[in-house]
CHARMM internal coordinates of N, CA and C (Angstrom, degrees):
IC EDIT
DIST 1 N 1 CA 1.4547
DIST 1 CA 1 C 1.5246
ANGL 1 N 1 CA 1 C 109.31
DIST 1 C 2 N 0.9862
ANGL 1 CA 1 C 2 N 134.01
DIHE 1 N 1 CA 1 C 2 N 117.35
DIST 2 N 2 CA 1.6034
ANGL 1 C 2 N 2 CA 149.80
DIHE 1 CA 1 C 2 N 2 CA 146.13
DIST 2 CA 2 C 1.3802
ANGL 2 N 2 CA 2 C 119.13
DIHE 1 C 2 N 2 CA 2 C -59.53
DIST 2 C 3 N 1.6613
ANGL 2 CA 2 C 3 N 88.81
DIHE 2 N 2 CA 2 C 3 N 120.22
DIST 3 N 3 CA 2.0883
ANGL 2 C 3 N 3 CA 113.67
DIHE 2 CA 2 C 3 N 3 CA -167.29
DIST 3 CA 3 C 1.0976
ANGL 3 N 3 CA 3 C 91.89
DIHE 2 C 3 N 3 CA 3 C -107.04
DIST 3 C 4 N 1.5643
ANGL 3 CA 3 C 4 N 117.75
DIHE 3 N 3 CA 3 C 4 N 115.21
DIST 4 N 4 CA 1.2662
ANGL 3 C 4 N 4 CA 130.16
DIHE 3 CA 3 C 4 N 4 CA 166.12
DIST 4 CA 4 C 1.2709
ANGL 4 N 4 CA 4 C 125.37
DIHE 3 C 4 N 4 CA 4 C -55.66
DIST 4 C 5 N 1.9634
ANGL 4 CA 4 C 5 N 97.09
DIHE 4 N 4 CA 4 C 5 N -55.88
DIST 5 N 5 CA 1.3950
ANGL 4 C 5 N 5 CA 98.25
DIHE 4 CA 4 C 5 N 5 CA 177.33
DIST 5 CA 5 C 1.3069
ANGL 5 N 5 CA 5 C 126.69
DIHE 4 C 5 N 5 CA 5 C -67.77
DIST 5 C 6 N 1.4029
ANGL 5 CA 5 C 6 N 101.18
DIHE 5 N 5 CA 5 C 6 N 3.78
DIST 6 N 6 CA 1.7678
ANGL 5 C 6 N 6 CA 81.11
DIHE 5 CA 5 C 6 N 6 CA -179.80
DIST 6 CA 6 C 1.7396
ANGL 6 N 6 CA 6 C 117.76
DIHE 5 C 6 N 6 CA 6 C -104.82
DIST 6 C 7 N 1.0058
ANGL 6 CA 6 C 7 N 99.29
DIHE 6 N 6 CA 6 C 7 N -11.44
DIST 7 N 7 CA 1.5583
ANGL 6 C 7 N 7 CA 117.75
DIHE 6 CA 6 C 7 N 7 CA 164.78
DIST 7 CA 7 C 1.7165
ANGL 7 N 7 CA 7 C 117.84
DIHE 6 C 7 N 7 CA 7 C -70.67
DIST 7 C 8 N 1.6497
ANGL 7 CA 7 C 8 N 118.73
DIHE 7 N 7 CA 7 C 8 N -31.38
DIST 8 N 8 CA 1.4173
ANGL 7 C 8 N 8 CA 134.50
DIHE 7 CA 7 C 8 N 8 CA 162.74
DIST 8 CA 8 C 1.3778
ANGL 8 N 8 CA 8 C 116.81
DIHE 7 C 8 N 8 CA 8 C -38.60
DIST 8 C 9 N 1.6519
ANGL 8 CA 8 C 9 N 129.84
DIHE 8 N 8 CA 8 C 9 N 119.09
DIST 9 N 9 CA 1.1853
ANGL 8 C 9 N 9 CA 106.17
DIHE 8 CA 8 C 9 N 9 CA 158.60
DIST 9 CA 9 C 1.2845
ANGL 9 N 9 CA 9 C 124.78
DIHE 8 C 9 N 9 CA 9 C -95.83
DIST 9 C 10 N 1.4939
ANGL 9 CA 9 C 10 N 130.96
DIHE 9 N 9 CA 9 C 10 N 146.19
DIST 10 N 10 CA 1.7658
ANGL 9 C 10 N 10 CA 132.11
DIHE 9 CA 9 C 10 N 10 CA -168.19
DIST 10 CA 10 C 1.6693
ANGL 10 N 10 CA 10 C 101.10
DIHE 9 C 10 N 10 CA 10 C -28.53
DIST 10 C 11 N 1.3203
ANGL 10 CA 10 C 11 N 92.68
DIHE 10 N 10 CA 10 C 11 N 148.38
DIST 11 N 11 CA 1.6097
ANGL 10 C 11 N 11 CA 104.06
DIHE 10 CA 10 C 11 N 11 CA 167.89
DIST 11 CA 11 C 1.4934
ANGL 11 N 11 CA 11 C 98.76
DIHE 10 C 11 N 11 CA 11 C -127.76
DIST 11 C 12 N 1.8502
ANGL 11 CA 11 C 12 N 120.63
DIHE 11 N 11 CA 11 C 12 N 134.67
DIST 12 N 12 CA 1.5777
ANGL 11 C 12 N 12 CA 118.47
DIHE 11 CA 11 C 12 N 12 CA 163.37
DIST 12 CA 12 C 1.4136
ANGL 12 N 12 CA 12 C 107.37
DIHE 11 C 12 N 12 CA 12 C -106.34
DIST 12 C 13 N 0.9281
ANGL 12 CA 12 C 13 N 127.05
DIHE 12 N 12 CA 12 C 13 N 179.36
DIST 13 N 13 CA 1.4669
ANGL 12 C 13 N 13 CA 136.72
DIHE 12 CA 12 C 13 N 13 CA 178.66
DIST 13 CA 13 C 1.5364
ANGL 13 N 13 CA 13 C 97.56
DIHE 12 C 13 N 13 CA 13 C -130.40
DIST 13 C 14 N 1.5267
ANGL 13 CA 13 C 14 N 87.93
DIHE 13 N 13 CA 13 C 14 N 136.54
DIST 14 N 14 CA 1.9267
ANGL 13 C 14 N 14 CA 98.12
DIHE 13 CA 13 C 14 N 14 CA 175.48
DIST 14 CA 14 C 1.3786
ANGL 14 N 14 CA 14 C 110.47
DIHE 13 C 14 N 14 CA 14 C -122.15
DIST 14 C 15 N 1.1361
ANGL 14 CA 14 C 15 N 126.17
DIHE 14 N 14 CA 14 C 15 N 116.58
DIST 15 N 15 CA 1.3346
ANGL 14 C 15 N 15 CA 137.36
DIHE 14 CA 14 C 15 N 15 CA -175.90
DIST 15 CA 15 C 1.8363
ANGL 15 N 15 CA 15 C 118.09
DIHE 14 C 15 N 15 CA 15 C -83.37
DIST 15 C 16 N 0.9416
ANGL 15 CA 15 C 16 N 135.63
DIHE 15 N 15 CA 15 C 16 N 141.50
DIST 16 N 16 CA 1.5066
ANGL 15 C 16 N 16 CA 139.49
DIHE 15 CA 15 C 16 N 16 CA 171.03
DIST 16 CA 16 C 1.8394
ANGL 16 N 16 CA 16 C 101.63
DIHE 15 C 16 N 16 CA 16 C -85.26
DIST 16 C 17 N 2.1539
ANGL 16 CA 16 C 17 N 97.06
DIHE 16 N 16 CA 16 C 17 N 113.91
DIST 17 N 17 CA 0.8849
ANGL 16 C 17 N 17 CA 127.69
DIHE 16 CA 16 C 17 N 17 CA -166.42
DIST 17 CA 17 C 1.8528
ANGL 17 N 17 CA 17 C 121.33
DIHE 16 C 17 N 17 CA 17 C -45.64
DIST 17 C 18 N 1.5658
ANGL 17 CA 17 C 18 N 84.39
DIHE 17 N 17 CA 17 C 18 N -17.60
DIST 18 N 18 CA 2.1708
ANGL 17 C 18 N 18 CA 105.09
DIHE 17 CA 17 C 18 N 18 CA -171.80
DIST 18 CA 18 C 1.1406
ANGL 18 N 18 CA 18 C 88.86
DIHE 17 C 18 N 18 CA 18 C -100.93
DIST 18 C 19 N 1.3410
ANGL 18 CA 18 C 19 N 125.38
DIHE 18 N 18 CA 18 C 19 N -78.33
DIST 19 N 19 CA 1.6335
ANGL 18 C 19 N 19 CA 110.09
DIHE 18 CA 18 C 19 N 19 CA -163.96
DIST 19 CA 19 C 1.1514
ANGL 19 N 19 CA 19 C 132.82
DIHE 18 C 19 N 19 CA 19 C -107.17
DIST 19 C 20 N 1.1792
ANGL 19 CA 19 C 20 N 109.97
DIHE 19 N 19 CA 19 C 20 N 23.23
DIST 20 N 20 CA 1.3518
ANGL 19 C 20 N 20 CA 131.49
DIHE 19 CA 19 C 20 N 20 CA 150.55
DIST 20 CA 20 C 2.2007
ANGL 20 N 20 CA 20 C 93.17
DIHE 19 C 20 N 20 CA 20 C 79.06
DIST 20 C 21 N 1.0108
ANGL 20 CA 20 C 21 N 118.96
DIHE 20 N 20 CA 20 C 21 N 11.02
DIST 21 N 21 CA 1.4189
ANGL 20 C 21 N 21 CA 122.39
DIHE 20 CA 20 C 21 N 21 CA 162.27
DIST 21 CA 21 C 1.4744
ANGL 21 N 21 CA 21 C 129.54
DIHE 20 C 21 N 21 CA 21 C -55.32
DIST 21 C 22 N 1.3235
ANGL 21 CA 21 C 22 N 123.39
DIHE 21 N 21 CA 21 C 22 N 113.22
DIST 22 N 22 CA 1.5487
ANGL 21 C 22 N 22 CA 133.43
DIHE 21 CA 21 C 22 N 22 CA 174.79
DIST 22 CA 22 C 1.5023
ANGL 22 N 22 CA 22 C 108.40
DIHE 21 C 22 N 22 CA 22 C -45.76
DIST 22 C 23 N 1.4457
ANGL 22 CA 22 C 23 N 104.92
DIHE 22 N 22 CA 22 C 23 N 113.65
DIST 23 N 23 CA 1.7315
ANGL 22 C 23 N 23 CA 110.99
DIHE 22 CA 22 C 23 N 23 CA -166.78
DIST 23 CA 23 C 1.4702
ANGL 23 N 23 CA 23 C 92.31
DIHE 22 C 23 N 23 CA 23 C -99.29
DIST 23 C 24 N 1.3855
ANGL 23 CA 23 C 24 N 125.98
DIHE 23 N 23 CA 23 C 24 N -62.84
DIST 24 N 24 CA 1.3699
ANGL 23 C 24 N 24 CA 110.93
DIHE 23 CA 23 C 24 N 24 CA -166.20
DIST 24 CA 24 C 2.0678
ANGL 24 N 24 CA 24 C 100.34
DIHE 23 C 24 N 24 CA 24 C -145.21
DIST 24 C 25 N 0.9079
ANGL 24 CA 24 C 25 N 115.08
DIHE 24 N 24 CA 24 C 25 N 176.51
DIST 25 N 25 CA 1.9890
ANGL 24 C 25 N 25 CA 117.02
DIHE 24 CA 24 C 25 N 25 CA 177.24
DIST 25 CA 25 C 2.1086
ANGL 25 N 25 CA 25 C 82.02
DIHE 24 C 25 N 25 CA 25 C -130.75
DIST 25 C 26 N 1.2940
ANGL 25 CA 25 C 26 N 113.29
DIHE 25 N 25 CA 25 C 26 N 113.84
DIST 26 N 26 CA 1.4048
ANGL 25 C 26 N 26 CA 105.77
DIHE 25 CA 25 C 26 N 26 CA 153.47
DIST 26 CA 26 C 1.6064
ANGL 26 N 26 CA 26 C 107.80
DIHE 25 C 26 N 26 CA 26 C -154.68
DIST 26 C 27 N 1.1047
ANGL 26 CA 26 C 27 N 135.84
DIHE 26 N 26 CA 26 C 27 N -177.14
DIST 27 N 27 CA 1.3416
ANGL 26 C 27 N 27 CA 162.65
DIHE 26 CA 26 C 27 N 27 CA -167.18
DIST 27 CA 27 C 1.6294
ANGL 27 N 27 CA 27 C 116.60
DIHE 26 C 27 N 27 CA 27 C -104.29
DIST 27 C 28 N 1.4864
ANGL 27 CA 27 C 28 N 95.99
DIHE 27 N 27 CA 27 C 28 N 130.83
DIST 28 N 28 CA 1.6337
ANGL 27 C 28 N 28 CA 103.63
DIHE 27 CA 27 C 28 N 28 CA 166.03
DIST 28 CA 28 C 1.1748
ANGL 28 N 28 CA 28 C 121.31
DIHE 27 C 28 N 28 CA 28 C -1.41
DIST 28 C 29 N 1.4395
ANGL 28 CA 28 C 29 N 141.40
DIHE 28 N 28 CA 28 C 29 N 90.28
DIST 29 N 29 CA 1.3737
ANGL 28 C 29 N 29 CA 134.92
DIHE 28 CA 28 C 29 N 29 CA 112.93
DIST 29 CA 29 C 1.5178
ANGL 29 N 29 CA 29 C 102.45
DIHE 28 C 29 N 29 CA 29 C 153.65
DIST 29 C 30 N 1.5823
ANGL 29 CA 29 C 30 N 102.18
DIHE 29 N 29 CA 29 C 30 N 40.75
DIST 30 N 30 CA 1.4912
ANGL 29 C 30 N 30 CA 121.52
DIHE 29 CA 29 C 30 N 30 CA 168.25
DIST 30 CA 30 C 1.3978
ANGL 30 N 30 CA 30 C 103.02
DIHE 29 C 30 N 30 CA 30 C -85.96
DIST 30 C 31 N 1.3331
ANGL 30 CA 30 C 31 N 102.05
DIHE 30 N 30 CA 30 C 31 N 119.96
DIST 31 N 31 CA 1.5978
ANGL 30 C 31 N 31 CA 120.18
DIHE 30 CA 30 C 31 N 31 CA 177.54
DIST 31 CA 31 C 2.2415
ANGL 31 N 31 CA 31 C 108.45
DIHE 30 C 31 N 31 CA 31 C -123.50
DIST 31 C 32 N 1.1066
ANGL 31 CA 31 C 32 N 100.85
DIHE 31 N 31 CA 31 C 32 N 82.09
DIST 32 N 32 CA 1.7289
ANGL 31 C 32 N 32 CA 86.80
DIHE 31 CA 31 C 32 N 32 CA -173.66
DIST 32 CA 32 C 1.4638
ANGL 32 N 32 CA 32 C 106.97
DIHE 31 C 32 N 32 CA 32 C -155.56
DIST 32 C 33 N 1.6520
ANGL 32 CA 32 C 33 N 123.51
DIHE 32 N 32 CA 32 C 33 N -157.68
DIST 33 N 33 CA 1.1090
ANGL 32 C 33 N 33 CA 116.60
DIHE 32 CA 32 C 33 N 33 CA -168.30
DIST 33 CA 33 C 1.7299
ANGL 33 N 33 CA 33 C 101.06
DIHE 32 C 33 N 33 CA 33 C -147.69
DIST 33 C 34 N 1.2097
ANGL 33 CA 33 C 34 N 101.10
DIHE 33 N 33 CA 33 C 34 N 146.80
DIST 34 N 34 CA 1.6470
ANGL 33 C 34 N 34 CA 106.72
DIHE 33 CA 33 C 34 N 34 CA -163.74
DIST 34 CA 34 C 1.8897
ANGL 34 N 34 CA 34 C 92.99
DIHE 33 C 34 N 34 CA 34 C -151.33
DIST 34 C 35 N 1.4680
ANGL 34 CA 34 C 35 N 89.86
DIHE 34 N 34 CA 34 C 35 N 125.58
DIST 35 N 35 CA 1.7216
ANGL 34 C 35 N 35 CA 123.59
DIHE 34 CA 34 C 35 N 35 CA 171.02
DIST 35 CA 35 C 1.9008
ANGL 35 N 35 CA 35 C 87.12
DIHE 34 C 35 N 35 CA 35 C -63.99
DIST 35 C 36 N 1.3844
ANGL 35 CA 35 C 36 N 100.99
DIHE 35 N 35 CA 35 C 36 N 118.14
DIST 36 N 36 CA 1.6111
ANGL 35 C 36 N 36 CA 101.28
DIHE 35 CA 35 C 36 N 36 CA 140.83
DIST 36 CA 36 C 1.4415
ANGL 36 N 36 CA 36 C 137.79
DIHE 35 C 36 N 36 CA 36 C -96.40
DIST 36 C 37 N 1.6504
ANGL 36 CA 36 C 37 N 101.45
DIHE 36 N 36 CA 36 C 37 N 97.57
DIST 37 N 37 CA 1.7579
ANGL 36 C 37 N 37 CA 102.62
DIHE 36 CA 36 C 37 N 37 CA -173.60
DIST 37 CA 37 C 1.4735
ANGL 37 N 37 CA 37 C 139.99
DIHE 36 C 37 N 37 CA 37 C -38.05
DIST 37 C 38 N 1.4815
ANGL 37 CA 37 C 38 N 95.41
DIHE 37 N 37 CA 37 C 38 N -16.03
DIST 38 N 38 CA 1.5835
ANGL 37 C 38 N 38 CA 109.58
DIHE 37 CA 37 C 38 N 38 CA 154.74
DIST 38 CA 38 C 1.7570
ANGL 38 N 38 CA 38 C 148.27
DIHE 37 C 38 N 38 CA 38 C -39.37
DIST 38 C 39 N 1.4210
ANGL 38 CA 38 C 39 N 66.14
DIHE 38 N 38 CA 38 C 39 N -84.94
DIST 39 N 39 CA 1.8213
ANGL 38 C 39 N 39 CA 108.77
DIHE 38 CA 38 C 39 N 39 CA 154.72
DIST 39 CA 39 C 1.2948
ANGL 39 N 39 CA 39 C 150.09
DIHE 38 C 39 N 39 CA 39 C -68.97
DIST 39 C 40 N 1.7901
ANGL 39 CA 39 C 40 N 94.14
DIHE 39 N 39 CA 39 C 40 N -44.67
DIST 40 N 40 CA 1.2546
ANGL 39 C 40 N 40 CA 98.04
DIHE 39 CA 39 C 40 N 40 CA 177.20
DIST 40 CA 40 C 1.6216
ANGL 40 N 40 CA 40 C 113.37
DIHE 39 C 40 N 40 CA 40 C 108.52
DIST 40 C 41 N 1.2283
ANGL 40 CA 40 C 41 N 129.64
DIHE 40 N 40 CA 40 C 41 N -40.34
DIST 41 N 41 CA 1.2924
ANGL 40 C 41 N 41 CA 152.49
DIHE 40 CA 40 C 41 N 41 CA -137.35
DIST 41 CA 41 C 1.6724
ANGL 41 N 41 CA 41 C 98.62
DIHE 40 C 41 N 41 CA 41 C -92.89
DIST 41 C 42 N 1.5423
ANGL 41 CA 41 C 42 N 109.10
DIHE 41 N 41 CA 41 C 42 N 132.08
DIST 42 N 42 CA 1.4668
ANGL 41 C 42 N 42 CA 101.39
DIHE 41 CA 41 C 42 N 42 CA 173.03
DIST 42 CA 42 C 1.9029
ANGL 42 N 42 CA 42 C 113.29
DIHE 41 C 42 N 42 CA 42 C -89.10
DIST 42 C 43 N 1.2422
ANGL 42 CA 42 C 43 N 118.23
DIHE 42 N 42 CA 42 C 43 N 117.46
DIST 43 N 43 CA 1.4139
ANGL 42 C 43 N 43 CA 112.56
DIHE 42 CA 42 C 43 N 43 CA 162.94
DIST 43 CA 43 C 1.3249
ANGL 43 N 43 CA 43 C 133.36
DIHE 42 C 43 N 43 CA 43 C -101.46
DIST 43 C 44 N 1.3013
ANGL 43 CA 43 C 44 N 115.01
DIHE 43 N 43 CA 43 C 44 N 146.15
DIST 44 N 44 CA 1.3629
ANGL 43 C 44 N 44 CA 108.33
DIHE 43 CA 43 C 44 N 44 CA 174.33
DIST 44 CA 44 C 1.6261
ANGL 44 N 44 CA 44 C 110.21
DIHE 43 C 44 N 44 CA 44 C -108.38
DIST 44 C 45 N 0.8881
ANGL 44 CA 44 C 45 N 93.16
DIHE 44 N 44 CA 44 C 45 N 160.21
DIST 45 N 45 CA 2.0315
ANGL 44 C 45 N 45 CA 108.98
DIHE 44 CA 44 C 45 N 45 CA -161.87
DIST 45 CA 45 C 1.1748
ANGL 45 N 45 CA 45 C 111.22
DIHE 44 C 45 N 45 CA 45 C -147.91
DIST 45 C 46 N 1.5334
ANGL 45 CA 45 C 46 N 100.70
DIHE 45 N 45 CA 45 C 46 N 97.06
DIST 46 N 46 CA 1.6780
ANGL 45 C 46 N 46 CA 117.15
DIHE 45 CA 45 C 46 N 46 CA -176.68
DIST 46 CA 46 C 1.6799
ANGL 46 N 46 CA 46 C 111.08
DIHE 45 C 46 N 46 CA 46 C -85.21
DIST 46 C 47 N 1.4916
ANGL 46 CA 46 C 47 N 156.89
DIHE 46 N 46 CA 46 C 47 N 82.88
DIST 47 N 47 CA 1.2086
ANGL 46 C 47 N 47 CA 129.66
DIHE 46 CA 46 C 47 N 47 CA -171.66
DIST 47 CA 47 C 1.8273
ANGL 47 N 47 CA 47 C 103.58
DIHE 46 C 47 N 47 CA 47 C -108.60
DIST 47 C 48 N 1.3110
ANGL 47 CA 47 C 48 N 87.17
DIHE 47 N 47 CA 47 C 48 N 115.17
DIST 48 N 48 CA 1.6086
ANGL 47 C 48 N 48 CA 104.97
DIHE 47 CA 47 C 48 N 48 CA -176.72
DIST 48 CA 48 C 1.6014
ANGL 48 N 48 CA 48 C 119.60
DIHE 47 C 48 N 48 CA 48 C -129.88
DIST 48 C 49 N 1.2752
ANGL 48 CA 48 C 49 N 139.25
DIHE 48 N 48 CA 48 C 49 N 149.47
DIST 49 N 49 CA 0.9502
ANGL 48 C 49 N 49 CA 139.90
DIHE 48 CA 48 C 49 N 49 CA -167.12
DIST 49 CA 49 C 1.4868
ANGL 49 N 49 CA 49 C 129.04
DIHE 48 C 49 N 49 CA 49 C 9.55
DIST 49 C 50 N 1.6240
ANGL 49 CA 49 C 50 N 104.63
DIHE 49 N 49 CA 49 C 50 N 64.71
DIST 50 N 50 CA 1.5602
ANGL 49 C 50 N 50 CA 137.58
DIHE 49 CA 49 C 50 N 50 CA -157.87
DIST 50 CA 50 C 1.0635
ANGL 50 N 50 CA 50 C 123.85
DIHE 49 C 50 N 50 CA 50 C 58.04
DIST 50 C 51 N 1.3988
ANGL 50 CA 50 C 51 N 118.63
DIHE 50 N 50 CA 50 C 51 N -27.24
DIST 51 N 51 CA 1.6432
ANGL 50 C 51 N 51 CA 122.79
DIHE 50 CA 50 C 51 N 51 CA 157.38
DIST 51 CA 51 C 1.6057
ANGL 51 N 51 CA 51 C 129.59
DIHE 50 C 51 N 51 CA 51 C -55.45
DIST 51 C 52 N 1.7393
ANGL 51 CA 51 C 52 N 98.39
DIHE 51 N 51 CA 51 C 52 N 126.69
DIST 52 N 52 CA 1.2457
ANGL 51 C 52 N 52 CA 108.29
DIHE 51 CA 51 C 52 N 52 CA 161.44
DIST 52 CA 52 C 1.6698
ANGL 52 N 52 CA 52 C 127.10
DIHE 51 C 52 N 52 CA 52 C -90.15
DIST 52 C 53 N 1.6792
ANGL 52 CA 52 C 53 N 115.58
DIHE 52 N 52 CA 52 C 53 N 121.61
DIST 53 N 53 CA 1.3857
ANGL 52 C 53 N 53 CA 102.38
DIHE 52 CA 52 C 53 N 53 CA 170.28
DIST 53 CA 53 C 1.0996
ANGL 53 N 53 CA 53 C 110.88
DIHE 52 C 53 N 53 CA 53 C -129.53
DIST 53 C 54 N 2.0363
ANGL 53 CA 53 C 54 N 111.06
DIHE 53 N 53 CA 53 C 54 N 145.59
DIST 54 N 54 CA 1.2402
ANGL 53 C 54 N 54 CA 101.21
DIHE 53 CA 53 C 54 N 54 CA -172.78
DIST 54 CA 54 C 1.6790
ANGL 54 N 54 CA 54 C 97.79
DIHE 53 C 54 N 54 CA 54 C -125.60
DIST 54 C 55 N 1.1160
ANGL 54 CA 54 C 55 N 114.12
DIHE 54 N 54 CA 54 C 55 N 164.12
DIST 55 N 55 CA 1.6294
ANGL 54 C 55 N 55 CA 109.69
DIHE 54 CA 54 C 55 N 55 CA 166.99
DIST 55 CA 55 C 1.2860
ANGL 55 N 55 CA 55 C 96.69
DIHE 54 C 55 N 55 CA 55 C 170.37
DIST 55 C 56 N 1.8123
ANGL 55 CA 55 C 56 N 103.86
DIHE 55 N 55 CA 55 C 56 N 171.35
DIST 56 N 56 CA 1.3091
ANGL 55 C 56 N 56 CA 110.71
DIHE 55 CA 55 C 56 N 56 CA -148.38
DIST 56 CA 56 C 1.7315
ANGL 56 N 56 CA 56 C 107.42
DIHE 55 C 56 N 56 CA 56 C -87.25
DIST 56 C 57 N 1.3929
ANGL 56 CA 56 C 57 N 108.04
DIHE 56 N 56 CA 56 C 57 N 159.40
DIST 57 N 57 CA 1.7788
ANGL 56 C 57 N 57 CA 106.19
DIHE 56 CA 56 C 57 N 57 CA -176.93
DIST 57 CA 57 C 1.4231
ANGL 57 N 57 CA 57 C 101.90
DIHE 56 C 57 N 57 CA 57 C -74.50
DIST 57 C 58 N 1.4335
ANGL 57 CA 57 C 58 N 119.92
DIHE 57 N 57 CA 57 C 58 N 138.97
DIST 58 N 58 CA 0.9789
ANGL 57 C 58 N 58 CA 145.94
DIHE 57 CA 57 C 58 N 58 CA -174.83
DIST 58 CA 58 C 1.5855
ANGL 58 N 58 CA 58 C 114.19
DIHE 57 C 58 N 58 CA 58 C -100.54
END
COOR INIT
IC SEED 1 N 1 CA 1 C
IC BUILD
């Protein structure tokens, strides 16, 4: 039998810091910046050593 999940690598979800909108689902060692079509607002979204961080581009 073949275990999916264990072959899966983690997925986090990064949310946009204003309206609380699902920006992207990716894996350890996403460092970049994503328009929220919502809002408007550029974020950057660091996910590193299981942590998600989001905040605004500077």
């Amino acid at each position: 039998m073949n275990d999916k999940k264990s072959s899966e690598k983690q997925l986090y979800y990064a949310c946009c810091p204003y309206c609380k909108t699902i920006l992207i689902q990716a894996q350890n060692g996403m460092d970049g910046y994503i328009k929220c079509l919502k809002c408007d607002n550029y974020i950057h979204i660091i996910i590193r050593n299981d942590t998600v961080t989001t905040k605004t581009k500077s």
